[in-house]
DOMINU-433555 format. One record per residue (C-alpha): x, y, z. Coordinates in steps of 0.5 Angstrom, whole numbers, plus 500, padded with zeros to 3 digits. Example, Ala and Ser with C-alpha at 12.3 -4.5 7.8 and 13.67 -1.06 7.14 Angstrom:
BEGIN
525491516/527498514/
//
This chain:
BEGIN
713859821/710863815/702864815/699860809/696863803/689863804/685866798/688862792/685856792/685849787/679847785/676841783/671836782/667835789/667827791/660822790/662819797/665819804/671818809/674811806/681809805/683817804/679819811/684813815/691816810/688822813/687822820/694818821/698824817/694829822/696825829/703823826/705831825/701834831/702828836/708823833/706816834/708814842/704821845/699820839/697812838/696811845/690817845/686814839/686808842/683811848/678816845/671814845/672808849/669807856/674807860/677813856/676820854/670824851/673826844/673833844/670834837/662833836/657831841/654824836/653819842/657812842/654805841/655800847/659795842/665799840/670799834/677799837/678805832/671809835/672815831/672819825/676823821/675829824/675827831/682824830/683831827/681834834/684828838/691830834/690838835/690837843/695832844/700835839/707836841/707844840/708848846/707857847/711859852/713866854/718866850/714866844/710872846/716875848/717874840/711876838/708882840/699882840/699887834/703883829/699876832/693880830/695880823/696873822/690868821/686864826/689857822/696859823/695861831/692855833/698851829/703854835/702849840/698848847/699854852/703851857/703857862/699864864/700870862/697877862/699883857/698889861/694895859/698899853/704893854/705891847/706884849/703878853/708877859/708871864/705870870/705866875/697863877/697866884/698873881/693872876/687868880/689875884/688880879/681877877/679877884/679884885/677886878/671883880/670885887/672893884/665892879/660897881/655891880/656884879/652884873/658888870/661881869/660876863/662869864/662865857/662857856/664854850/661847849/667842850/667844859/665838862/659837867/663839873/667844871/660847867/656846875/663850878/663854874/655858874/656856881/661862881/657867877/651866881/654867888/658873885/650874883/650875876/646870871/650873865/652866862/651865854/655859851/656857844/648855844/646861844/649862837/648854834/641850838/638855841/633856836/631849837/630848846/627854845/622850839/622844844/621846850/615850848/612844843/614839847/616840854/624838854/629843849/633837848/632831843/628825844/631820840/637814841/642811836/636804837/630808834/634812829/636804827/629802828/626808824/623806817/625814815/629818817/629826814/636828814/635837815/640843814/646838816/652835813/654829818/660827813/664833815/660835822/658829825/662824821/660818826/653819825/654816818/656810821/648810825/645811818/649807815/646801819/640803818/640803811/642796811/636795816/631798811/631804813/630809807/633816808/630823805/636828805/634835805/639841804/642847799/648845798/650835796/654833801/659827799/657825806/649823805/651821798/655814800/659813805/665808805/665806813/672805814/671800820/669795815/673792809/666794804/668801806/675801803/673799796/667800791/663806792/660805799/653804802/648810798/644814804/640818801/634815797/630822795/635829796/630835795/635841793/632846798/632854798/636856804/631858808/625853805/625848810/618851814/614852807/617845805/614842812/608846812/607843805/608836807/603837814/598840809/598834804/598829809/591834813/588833805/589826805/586824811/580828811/578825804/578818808/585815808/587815815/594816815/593821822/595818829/588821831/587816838/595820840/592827837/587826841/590823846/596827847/597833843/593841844/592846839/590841832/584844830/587851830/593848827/590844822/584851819/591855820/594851815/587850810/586856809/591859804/587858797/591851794/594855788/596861792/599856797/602852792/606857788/608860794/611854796/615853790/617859789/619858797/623852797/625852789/623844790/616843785/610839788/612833784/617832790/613835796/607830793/614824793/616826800/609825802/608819800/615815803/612819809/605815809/608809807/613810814/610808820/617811825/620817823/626820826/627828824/635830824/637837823/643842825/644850823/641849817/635849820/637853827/639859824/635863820/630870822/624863823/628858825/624857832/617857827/620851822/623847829/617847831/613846824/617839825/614837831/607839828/610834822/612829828/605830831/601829827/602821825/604819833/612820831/615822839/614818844/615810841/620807839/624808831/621816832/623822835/626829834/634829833/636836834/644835833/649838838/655840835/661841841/661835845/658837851/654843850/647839852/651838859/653845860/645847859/644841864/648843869/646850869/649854864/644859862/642866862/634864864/635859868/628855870/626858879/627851880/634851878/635857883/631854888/635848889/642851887/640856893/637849897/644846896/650851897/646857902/646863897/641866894/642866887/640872883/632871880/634877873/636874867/641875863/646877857/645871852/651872846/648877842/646881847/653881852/656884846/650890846/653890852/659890852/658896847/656900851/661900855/658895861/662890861/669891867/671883866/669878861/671871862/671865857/671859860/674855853/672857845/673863842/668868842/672874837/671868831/666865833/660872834/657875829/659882826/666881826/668888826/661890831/664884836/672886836/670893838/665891843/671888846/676892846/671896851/672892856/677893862/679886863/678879858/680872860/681866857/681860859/685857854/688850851/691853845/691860841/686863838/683870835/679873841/687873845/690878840/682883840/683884848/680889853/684894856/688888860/688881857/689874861/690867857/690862863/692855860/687849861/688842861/685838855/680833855/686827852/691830858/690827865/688831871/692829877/691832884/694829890/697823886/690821884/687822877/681824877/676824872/669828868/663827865/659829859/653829856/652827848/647829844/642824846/641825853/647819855/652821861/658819861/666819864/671820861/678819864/684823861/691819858/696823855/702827861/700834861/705837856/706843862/705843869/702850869/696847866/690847871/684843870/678848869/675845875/680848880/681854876/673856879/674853885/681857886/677863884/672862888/676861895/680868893/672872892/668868897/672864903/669858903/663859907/657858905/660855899/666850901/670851894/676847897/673841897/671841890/678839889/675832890/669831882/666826887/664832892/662836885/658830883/655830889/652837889/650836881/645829885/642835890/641840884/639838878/634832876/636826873/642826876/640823883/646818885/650822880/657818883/654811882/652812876/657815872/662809875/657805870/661803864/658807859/654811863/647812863/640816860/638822863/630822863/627824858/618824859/616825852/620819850/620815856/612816858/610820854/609825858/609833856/611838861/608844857/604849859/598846857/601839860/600836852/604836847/603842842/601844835/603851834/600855827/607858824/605862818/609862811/615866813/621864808/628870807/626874800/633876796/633883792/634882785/642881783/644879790/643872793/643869800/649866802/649861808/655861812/659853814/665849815/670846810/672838812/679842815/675845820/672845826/667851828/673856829/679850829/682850823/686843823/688845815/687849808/682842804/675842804/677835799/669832800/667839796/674839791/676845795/684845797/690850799/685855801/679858805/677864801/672862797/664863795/661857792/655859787/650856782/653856775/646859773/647864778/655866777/652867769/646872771/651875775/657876771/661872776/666867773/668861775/675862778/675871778/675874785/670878789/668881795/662879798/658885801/653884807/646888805/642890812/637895814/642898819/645902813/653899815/656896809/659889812/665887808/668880807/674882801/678878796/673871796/675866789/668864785/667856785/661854780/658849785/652846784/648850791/640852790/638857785/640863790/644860795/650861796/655858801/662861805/666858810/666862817/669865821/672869815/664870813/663872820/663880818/657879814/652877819/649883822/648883830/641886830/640880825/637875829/631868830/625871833/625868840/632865841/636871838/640867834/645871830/642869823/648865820/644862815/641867812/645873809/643878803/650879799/651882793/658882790/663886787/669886784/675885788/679890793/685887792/690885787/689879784/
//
């Protein structure tokens, strides 16, 4: 199969509304070419249902009352990717040596099929081999008993890890004796727990699908739910038909929150749809604190000239640090102030004054965000600006209201919850330590960013990635794949192939895993996982589809098999951990919120973590209160003759599975290599619709970051924003650039300027 032409892309006019009649022909193509319609039907008729699986795409949570077609476009996609009827078995890497799959896209990679049995490419070999399981688990035993220090190893997560697997899994890092556990967080929300946590007591968002239907204004920030989290259009939607009015915040018009045309409903297959957004304010990237800033300043002005529009018996009662908050922001002269913002923002303060006004006229107000806000130098500052707008007219902690960071991988807010970072709380380790009779270690660990410094420096003996793909996924392409190639052994707990198993330390092993569609039998019972949506739900999720291969292995058993080659079973019994009730089991000692966890999760539907803001509102802060916080007027300033380029997805993708080469809702097809920049900017630039250019990543490090051959689309972004998909635009984001506090790479927030084309046309 020939790798597609990606840099030479049709472009058209972007579309005025979303999903409908082409998402549903859409999604039957996908499931129909991976899947075929007897392996395919049976999995999307099971997806997102109660007695079903967890759809392997975004973390949006389910209503009680189902659709029988619960999904979206996208997660069919994802559905279709999983259950596809492809294989890779040894015979194709017999064919294909590493060097020449690294030269071949990531799309193209991940359209071979599902990995279906070990294999290992020894050190100066040429070509991955087979292995069989006992001889892997064996390999990766020794490596890790030979490192001089256990924090010699890295254990990486991606977000699509089931609670049970995730809670094996940092089990197993830390009775090797290691809190090296970075996870795809750390690259998307980290910036937004860190914000949380500090303001309001819980990383975690305080909203359910209930308030947002119940929320008299709903602000949309930083995120395109109509490709990223499509189903979230639907919970919009029945907001808006309750009279909900939404406010949508963003440098770039998505189709999505323009009109959406529910596809469950005959209203959503023809005419225009339902319109979302009642006011989109065109953002500067990297405007959104000066916006917020702007608003809560508006609103202390209003209410010290007597209009009482501040909750000022939940202020008082609740909160800590206004009277400091407030003089902070005051301060600043008011035309300074506001000539500061406009030029911040791009937005005028006609429009800030409108935004404040549908704010005053709303009594429940619910913030939703994603990236958009998360990645950027001051995203943990613009966070917590939100939640100073949230707090200062009683919006966390009743109904209709709340904040809504959200979660991209289905189940990345459980893989926290189940222990999955590199700063675990003492609480945690003592109650792990209670549980199991270890003593887990107490230093923190490598967070994404810096397991790369370490494992540049030579640190790093095993590098371990339980799902994702850390190469495409990290920042820096060229810095990580160096990085990489430093270590002495990778291992990649995998489904399909992707980028980071042809950039590989000395010695490379690909495990293959069992998917979230396929079943998972061990002793002729079928056993089942949970997850964790981004509102805080629990749930079980049950698998459907025959495994393609017996060589694949549930995550669950590849840690314990692990685990009983390292250790024994004593003091952890990791034998035992074949039955998930055990696994279960020990969450309930562990974590809080999961008491009587087996009970529960055999509820239909699941149930809801506790949350104390929400729930009582109750903070625990250091201060016992909910927090304002002072966060000065920071926003990115962009050298003349460059712009700033924030990093995204196209319709055809997800995070780094690419499932096509169409991104239709922006009028984008047959290709991936394009930058999208306003018609006022191009012309000032020099910079025609249609020629190519080679992106130049500009940082203060002095190494030029290049990202070559991209077509120039006039496109309707900001004034000074432009926008790349990744991961191809990965190579721009500098390591060392990164959100203060959470050490976020800065995907969001990329100086470029642009040059003519390297390569011939």
């Amino acid at each position: 199969m020939p790798d597609p032409v990606q840099d030479a892309p049709e472009v058209g006019l972007p579309k005025e509304s979303a999903a409908g009649i082409p998402a549903v022909l859409n999604s039957v193509r996908h499931v129909n070419d991976q899947a075929g319609i007897r392996r395919g039907l049976p999995a999307m008729l099971a997806v997102n249902q109660k007695k079903g699986f967890d759809c392997p795409g975004c973390a949006w949570p389910e209503p009680d009352k189902r659709h029988k077609a619960e999904f979206c476009e996208n997660g069919a996609k994802a559905v279709a990717e999983e259950a596809t009827r492809k294989t890779v078995t040894g015979d194709f890497f017999a064919r294909h040596p590493v060097a020449e799959l690294f030269d071949r896209s990531g799309y193209w990679l991940g359209q071979q099929g599902r990995l279906t049995e070990p294999v290992y490419l020894p050190e100066g070999a040429t070509h991955y081999e087979p292995v069989s399981w006992d001889r892997a688990l064996d390999m990766i035993a020794d490596e890790l008993r030979g490192l001089d220090s256990p924090d010699n190893a890295v254990f990486y997560t991606s977000g699509r890890t089931s609670n049970e697997a995730a809670f094996a899994y940092q089990l197993f890092a830390r009775q090797l004796g290691t809190n090296n556990l970075p996870d795809c967080s750390n690259m998307c929300h980290e910036s937004s727990g860190s914000a949380l946590t500090e303001t309001l007591g819980v990383g975690k968002g305080s909203v359910s699908l209930e308030d947002i239907n119940q929320a008299d204004l709903i602000i949309v920030a930083g995120q395109n739910p109509g490709t990223n989290h499509p189903r979230m259009l639907s919970a919009l939607e029945k907001a808006k038909r309750s009279g909900t009015r939404i406010i949508t915040v963003n440098p770039l018009p998505e189709a999505g929150m323009k009109a959406f045309r529910n596809p469950q409903y005959a209203r959503g297959l023809v005419g225009r749809g339902t319109e979302l957004t009642d006011l989109f304010a065109q953002i500067r990237l990297g405007g959104d604190l000066a916006l917020f800033s702007a608003v809560n300043r508006l609103l202390l002005e209003t209410d010290q000239r007597g209009e009482k529009v501040l909750d000022h018996g939940f202020v008082n009662s609740f909160t800590h640090g206004f009277e400091e908050f407030a003089e902070a922001l005051l301060a600043e002269p008011e035309d300074e102030f506001w000539s500061r913002t406009e030029r911040d923002t791009g937005l005028s303060r006609e429009l800030v004054e409108e935004i404040t006004a549908m704010v005053v006229a709303s009594e429940r107000i619910v913030v939703c965000w994603a990236m958009g806000l998360t990645q950027h130098k001051h995203s943990v500052p613009t966070i917590r600006e939100v939640v100073n707008f949230l707090l200062l007219r009683g919006n966390v902690g009743r109904p209709g209201a709340g904040v809504c960071p959200v979660r991209g991988h289905s189940n990345v807010q459980g893989d926290r919850t189940m222990g999955i970072f590199e700063r675990p709380a003492e609480s945690f380790l003592d109650a792990l330590g209670a549980e199991f009779g270890i003593e887990p270690p107490r230093e923190h660990g490598h967070d994404t960013v810096n397991a790369i410094r370490a494992m540049a420096r030579g640190e790093v003996g095993v590098f371990f990635a339980m799902g994702g793909n850390f190469v495409a996924a990290s920042p820096d392409t060229e810095v990580t794949e160096e990085a990489m190639r430093r270590v002495g052994l990778t291992v990649h707990v995998s489904t399909k192939l992707n980028r980071s198993h042809v950039v590989t330390g000395a010695r490379a092993l690909i495990l293959p895993a069992l998917a979230r569609s396929d079943r998972d039998l061990y002793d002729g019972q079928q056993r089942w996982v949970t997850v964790e949506d981004s509102m805080g739900l629990v749930h079980s999720s049950h698998g459907v589809l025959p495994p393609l291969s017996e060589g694949m292995r549930s995550e669950v058993d590849i840690v314990r098999e692990l685990g009983r080659r390292l250790f024994g079973n004593d003091p952890v019994d990791w034998d035992r951990m074949a039955d998930y009730d055990r696994v279960r089991d020990h969450v309930a000692a562990v974590v809080p919120g999961f008491e009587d966890f087996n009970a529960k999760a055999r509820r239909r539907g699941g149930f809801a973590l506790p949350h104390a803001p929400r729930d009582d509102r109750r903070f625990p802060t250091a201060t016992g209160l909910a927090n304002f916080t002072v966060n000065g007027t920071y926003a990115p300033q962009v050298p003349e003759g460059r712009l700033l380029l924030q990093t995204l997805r196209s319709h055809d993708q997800y995070n780094t599975t690419i499932y096509g080469l169409d991104d239709r809702y922006r009028g984008i097809h047959h290709g991936r290599r394009v930058v999208l920049v306003n018609p006022e900017d191009a012309g000032e630039l020099g910079l025609a619709d249609g020629a190519y250019t080679d992106l130049v990543g500009e940082w203060s490090d002095g190494r030029e970051r290049r990202a070559p051959h991209f077509r120039v689309v006039h496109y309707p972004t900001a004034r000074g924003s432009a926008a790349a998909y990744y991961p191809e635009t990965n190579v721009l984001v500098p390591l060392d650039s990164t959100a203060d506090v959470s050490n976020t790479p800065t995907s969001k927030s990329v100086v470029v300027r642009f040059e003519p084309s390297t390569q011939p046309a």
